[in-house]
PAMI-722632 format. One record per atom (N, C-alpha, C, O): x, y, z. Coordinates in steps of 0.1 Angstrom, whole numbers, plus 5000, padded with zeros to 4 digits. Example, Ala and Ser with C-alpha at 12.3 -4.5 7.8 and 13.67 -1.06 7.14 Angstrom:
<sites>
513249435078
512349555078
513249675078
514249675085
512849785071
513749895071
512950005079
513450115080
</sites>
This chain:
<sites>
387146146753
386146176763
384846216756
384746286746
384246176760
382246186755
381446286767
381446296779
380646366755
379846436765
378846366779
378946246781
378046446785
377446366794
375946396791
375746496784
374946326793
373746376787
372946366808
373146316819
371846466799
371446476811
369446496811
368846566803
368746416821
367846396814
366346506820
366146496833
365746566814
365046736815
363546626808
363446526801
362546736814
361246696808
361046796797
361646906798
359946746785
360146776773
359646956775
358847016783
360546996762
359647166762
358047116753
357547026748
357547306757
356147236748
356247236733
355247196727
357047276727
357447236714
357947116708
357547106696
358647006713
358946926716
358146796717
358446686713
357046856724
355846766730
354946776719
354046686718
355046866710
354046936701
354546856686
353846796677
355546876686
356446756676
356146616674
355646536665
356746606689
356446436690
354846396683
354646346672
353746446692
352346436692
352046476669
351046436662
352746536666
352546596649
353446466645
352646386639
354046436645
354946306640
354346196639
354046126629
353846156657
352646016657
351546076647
351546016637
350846126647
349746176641
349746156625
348746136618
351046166620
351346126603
351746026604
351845966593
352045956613
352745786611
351845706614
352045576613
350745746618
349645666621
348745676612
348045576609
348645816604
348045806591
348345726582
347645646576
350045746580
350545666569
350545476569
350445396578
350645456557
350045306554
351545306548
352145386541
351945186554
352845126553
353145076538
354245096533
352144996530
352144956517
350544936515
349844876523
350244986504
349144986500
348944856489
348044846481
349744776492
349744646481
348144576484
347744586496
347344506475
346244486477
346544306471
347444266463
345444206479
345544076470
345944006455
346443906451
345044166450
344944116435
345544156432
345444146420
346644226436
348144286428
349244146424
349944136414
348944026438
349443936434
348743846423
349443786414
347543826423
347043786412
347443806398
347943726390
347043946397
347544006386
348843966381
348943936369
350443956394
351243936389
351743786385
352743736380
350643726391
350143576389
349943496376
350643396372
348743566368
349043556355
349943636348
350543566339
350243746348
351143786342
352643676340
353143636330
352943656352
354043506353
353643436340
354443416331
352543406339
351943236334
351843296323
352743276314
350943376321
351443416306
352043436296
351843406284
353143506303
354543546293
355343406294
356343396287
355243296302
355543196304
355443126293
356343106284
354143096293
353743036284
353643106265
353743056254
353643236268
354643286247
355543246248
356043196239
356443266261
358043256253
358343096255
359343056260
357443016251
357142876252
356342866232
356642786223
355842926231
355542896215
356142956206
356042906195
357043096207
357643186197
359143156199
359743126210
359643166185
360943126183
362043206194
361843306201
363143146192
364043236203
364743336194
365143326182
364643456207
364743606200
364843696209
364743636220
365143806211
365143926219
363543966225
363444026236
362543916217
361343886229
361543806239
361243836250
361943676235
362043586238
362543586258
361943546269
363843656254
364243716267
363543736274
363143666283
363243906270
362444006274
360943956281
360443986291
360643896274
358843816283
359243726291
358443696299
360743646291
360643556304
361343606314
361343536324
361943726313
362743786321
361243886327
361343896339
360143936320
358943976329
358443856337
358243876349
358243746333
357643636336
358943586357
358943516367
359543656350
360443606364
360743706376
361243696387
360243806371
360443926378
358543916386
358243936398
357843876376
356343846379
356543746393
356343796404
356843616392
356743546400
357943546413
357743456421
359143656416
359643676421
358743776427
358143726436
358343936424
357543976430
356543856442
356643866455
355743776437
354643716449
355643626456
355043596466
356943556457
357743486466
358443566478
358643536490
358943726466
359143756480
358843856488
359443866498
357543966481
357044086479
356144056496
355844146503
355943956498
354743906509
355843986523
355444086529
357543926525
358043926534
358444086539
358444136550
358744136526
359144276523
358044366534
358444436544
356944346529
355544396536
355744346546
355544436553
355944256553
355944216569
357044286575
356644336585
358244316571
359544356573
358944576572
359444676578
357944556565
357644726564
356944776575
357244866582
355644676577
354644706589
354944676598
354144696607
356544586603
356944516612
357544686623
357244716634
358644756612
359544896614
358744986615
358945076622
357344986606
356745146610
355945056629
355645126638
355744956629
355044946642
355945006656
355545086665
357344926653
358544926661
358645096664
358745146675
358645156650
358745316652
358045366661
358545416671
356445336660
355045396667
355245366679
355045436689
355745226680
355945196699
356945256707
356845286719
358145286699
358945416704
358345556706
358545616716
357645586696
356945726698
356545746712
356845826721
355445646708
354245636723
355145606732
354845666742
356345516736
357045546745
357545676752
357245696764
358145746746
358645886746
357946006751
358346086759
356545986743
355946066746
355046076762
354646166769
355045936762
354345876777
355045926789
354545986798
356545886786
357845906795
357546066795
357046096806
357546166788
357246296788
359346376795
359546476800
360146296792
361146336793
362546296783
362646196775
363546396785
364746316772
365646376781
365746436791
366846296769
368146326775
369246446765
369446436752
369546526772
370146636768
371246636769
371746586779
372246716759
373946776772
373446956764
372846986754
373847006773
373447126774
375047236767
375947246774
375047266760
376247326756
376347466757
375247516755
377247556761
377847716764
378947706758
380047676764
379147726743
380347716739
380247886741
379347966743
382147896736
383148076734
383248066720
382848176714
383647956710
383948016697
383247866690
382947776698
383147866680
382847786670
383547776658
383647896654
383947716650
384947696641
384247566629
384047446631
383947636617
382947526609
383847486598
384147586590
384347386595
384647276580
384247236574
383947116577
383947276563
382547226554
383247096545
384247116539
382746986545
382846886536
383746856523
383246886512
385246796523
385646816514
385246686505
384746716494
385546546508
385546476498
383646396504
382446446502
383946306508
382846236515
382546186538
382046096546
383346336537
383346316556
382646356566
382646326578
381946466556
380946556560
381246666566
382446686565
380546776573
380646886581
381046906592
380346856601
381946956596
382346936603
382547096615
383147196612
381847066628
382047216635
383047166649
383047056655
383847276652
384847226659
384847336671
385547436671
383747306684
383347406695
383847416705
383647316711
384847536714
385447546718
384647576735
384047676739
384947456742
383447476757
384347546765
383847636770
385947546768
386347626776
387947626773
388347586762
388647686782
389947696780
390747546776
390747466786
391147516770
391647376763
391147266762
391647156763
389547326761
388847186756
387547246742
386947346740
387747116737
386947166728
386147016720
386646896719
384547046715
384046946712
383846966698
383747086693
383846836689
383646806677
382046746676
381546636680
381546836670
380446796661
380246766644
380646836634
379746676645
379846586628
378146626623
377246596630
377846686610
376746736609
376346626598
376346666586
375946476601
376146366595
374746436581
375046446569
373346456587
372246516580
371946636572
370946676566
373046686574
373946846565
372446886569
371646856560
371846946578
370647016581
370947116593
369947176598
372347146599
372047216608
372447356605
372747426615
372547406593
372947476591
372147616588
372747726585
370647606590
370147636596
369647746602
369047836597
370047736618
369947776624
371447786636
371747856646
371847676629
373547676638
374447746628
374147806618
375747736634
376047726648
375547856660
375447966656
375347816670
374747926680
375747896690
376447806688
375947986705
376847916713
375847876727
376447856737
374647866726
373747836737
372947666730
371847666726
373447596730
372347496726
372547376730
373647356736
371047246726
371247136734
371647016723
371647056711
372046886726
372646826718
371446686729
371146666741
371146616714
370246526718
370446406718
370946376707
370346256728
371046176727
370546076716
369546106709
371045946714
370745946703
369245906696
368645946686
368945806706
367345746707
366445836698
365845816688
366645986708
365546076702
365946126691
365246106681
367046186688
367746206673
366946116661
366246156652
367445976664
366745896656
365545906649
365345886637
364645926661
363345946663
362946086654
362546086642
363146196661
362646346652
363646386644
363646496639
364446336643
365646396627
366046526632
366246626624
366246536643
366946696647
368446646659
368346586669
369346696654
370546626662
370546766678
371046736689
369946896675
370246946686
368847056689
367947076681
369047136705
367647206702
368547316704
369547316712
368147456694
368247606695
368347656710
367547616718
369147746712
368547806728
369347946724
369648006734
369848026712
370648126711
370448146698
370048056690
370748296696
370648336680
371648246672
372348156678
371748266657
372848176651
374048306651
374048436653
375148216647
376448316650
377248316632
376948236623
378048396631
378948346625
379948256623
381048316623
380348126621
381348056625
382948086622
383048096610
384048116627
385148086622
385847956609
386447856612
385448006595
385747886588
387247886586
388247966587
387147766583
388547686584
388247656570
387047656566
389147626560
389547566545
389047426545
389547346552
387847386536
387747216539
388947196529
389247086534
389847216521
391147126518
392347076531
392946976534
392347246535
393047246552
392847146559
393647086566
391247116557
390746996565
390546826566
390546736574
390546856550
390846676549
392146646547
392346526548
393146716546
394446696546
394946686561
395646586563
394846746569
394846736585
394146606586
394846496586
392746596586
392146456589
392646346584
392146236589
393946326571
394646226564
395846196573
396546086573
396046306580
397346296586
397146276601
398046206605
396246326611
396046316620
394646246624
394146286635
394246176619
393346056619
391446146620
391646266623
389846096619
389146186622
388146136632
387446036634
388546276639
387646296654
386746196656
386946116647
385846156665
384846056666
383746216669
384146316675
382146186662
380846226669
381246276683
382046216691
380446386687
380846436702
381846406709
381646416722
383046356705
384146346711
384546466716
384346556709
385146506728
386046636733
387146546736
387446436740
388046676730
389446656732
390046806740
389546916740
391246776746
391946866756
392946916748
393846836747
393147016742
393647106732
392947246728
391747266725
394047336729
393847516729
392447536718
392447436711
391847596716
391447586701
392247696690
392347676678
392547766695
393547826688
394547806678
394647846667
395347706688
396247616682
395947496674
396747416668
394547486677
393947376668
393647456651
393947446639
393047546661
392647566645
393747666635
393447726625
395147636644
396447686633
397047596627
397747616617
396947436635
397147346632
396547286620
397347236612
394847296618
393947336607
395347386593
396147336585
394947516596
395647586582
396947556579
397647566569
397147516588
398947506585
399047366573
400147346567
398247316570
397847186561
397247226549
397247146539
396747386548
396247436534
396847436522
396147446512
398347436522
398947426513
399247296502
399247276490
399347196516
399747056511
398647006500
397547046497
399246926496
399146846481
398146736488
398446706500
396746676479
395846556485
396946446487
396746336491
</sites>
């Protein structure tokens, strides 16, 4: 089961972000490549082309036709690269200006009781395991290892994904930060080997309690 998002007009912080974000992406230049860069890499081609065309074969020899090819690979395919760059920062900006126009997002609003954090054992990431009510509980995956922060708290909003994308913040603050209940990341990737791993915002219907004895009870085992 997946949370539900729910959709609120923006706070003024929020609005203050968005508006600081467009403002540097609109500054920013996508590639500063100029004409004569291909020129440049134009003769350079032809040149080293043309030594390792009169000097005996040798370890220059290589070496200048291997610049000579890297030269003329640069202008075949350096042109598309740059279309492919100003193509995604434009795509980005028209998302922005959408967003911000709309002047609304989509939220799920969380009131967790406990929180329970697993820090990363091999390559699966962070993992916080929040307990919303009596035998339910949501998994959060802290894919950007950045929330750590200010989380875990038990008052906060979880953002859907569009805007995540967009401002690199997976949730908004609405409570102090807490201490978490940690769990063993070895406890943890050995449970996750054996009992398969959670999906992003998935809730599942299980005590937390017993989850998270379930957790340790795995601390001892062998990878």
């Amino acid at each position: 089961m997946k949370i539900q998002f729910k959709t609120r007009n923006f706070y003024p912080d929020e609005l203050r972000l968005l508006k600081k974000l467009k403002s540097q992406k609109e500054k920013a230049i996508p590639s500063k490549m100029r004409y004569y860069h291909f020129i440049i890499a134009g003769i350079l081609g032809v040149g080293f082309t043309y030594i390792t065309t009169i000097i005996p074969d040798s370890f220059w020899t290589f070496l200048l036709g291997t610049i000579a090819v890297l030269s003329f690979s640069f202008i075949v395919f350096m042109p598309y690269e740059l279309y492919k760059m100003k193509r995604k920062h434009g795509m980005f900006l028209q998302q922005l200006n959408s967003l911000i126009d709309k002047g609304m997002v989509d939220t799920c609003q969380i009131k967790a009781k406990r929180i329970a954090f697993a820090p990363e054992y091999e390559d699966e990431n962070d993992l916080y395991i929040i307990e919303l009510d009596t035998d339910e509980i949501l998994y959060l995956w802290d894919t950007e290892y950045n929330l750590n922060k200010k989380f875990p708290c038990l008052e906060f909003e979880i953002y859907d994904g569009r805007f995540y994308e967009i401002i690199g913040k997976q949730i908004y603050i609405l409570s102090e930060k807490i201490k978490p209940i940690n769990i063993d990341k070895k406890a943890k990737w050995n449970y996750l080997k054996q009992y398969g791993i959670p999906e992003h915002l998935e809730i599942e219907k299980i005590n937390f309690d017993d989850l998270l004895h379930k957790y340790n009870s795995f601390l001892t085992l062998n990878n």
